[in-house]
N, C-alpha and C positions, 0 to 999 in steps of 0.2 A: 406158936412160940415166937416171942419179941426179942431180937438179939440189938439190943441199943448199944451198941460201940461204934466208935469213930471209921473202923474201914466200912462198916455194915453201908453206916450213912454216907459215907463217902461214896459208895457202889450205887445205892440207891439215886443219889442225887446225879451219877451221870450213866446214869440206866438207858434215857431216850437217845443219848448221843454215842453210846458205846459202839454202837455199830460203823461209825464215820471213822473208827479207830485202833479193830477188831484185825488187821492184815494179817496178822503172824498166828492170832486164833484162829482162822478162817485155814490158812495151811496146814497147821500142826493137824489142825480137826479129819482136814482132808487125808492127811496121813495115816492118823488113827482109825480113822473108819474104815479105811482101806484091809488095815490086820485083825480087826477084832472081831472078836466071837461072843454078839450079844444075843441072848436068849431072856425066856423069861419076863418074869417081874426084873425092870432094869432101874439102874441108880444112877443117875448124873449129877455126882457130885461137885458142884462151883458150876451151876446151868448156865448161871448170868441171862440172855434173854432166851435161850434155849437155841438146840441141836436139834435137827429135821433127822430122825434116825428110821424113817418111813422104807429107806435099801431092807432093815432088819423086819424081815416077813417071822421069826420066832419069836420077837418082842411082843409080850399081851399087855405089859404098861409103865411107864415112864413116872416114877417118881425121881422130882424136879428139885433137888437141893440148892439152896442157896443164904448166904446169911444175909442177903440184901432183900429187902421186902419190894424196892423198885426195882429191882433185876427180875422178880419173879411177877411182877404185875404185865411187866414188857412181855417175858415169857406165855401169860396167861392169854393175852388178845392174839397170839399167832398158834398157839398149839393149847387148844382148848381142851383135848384129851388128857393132856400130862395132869401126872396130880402133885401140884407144888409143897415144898416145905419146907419153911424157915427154921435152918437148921445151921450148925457149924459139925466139920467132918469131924472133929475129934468127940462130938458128942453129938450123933444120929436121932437118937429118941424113937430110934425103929425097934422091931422086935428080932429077936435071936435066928437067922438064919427063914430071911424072910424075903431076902432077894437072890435073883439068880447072874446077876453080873452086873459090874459096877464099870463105869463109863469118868472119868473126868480129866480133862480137857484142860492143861494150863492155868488151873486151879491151887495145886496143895504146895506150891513153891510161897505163898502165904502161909503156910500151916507151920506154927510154933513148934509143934510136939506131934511129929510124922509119925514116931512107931507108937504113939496115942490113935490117930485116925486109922494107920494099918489093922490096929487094934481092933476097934471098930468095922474096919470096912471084914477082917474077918469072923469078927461076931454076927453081923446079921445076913451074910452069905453062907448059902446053903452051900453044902459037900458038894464039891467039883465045880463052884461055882468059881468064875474068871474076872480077877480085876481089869480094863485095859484103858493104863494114864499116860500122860506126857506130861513131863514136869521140865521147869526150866532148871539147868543144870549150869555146875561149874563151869568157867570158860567164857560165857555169856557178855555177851556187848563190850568186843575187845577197842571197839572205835571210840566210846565213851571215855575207856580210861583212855585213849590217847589224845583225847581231846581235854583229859582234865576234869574230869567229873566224878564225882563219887558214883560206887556202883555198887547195888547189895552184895551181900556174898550169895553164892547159892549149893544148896547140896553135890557132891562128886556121886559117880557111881559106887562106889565103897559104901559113901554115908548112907547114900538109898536103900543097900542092900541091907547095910547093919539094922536101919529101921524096919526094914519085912523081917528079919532075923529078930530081932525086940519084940515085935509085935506079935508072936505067936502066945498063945495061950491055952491053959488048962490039958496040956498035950498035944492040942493040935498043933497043926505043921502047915506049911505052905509046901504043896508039890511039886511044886516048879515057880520061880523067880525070871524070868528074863529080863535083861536090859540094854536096851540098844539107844547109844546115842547117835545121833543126827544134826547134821547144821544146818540152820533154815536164815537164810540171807531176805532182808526184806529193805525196800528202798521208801525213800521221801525226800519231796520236793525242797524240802528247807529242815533247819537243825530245828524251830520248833514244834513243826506236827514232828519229829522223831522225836524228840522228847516226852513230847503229850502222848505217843503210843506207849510207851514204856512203862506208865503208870497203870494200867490194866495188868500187867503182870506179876507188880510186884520187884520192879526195880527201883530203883534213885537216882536222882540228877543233883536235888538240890541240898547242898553241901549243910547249907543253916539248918534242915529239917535234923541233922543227926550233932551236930556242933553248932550251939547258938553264940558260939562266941567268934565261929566264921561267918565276915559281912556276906551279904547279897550280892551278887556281881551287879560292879557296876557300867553304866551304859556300854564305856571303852573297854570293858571286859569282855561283854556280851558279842560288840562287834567283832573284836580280834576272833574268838571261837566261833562264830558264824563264816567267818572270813578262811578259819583254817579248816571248819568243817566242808566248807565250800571246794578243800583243796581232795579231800579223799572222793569227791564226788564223780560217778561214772555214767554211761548214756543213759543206764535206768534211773540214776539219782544219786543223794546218798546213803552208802551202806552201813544194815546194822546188822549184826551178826550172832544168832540165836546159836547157842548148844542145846538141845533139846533131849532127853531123855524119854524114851518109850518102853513102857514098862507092862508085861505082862507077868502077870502070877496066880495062880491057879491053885484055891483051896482045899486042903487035903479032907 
């Protein structure tokens, strides 16, 4: 399956480099591996260049989603086992309760139409089978807006839960919902590798991307918020500040 759109290619084209820029994926992931209960046939939905999930001794195989075809090429030379799929969460192209636990990682904060992909993530899990995601949540990168920058919005715990509540189907239920937020502080040496991290998740900086009739900052623009970014700066660097939501829910 060929998913030709603009983020698809956008993911593919900095596939080699993602990893130079991965900090707050690399922690969240830590996190999440730490609570989850992965068995089975597993799904790692938004792989990108793929998760070492080799702790999970119940795991028999790793189907690798991703809507980026260079995120899953990068994927393929380091975890040869996994069996990749160019795929988007809201439409699988798996078969009806075909996996036993679904894994992803700072992915579905991209996703349009959540209780579509819950949808989904509960049609091709089998009975008892356990989602376990982190999503970036409400709150999210309070330093940006103090610096003046546009900032996506991002789902609250409310909206999250309404989407597993939405997404239930043909009677079925979800038996349990958990969600637990967390804040993951993450540093960098200057304002623009923080900015260039933030594009991997799914947030905004640049004001023109959303309103073409707001200019580009200019030089003397740029300076002063490096200058004021310079001012929130602490020994580790400066900070940006994730809300992170963790999310368990377990298939009836």
């Amino acid at each position: 399956m060929t998913l030709d759109n603009p983020l698809a290619n956008k993911f593919s084209t900095a596939a080699s480099q993602y990893k130079q820029h991965d900090v707050l994926q690399r922690l969240s992931a830590q996190k999440l591996l730490q609570q989850a209960n992965l068995t089975g046939t597993l799904l790692d939905v938004g792989a990108g260049p793929g998760t070492d999930f080799g702790a999970f001794n119940a795991i028999n195989q790793v189907v690798a989603v991703d809507i980026a075809h260079g995120m899953l090429t990068e994927l393929t030379q380091q975890f040869t086992d996994y069996l990749p799929l160019c795929s988007d969460a809201q439409a699988l192209g798996l078969q009806t309760a075909s996996v036993d636990s679904i894994y992803s990682n700072l992915a579905l904060q991209w996703c349009p139409k959540l209780p579509q992909a819950f949808c989904e993530f509960q049609r091709v899990l089998r009975p008892n089978g356990e989602c376990h995601l982190s999503i970036v949540a409400d709150g999210s990168l309070a330093e940006l807006t103090t610096l003046g920058f546009h900032v996506n919005q991002f789902n609250s715990v409310s909206a999250l839960k309404q989407a597993f509540m939405a997404s239930q189907i043909q009677g079925d239920t979800w038996q349990s919902i958990d969600i637990k937020i967390e804040s993951i502080q993450v540093y960098f040496d200057d304002l623009r590798s923080l900015l260039y991290s933030i594009k991997g998740v799914g947030a905004s900086f640049a004001q023109h991307q959303h309103n073409p009739n707001r200019p580009v900052l200019k030089k003397q623009q740029w300076q002063q918020r490096v200058e004021f970014a310079n001012t929130l700066r602490t020994e580790k660097g400066i900070p940006l500040t994730y809300q992170i939501a963790f999310i368990r829910a377990k298939r009836g």
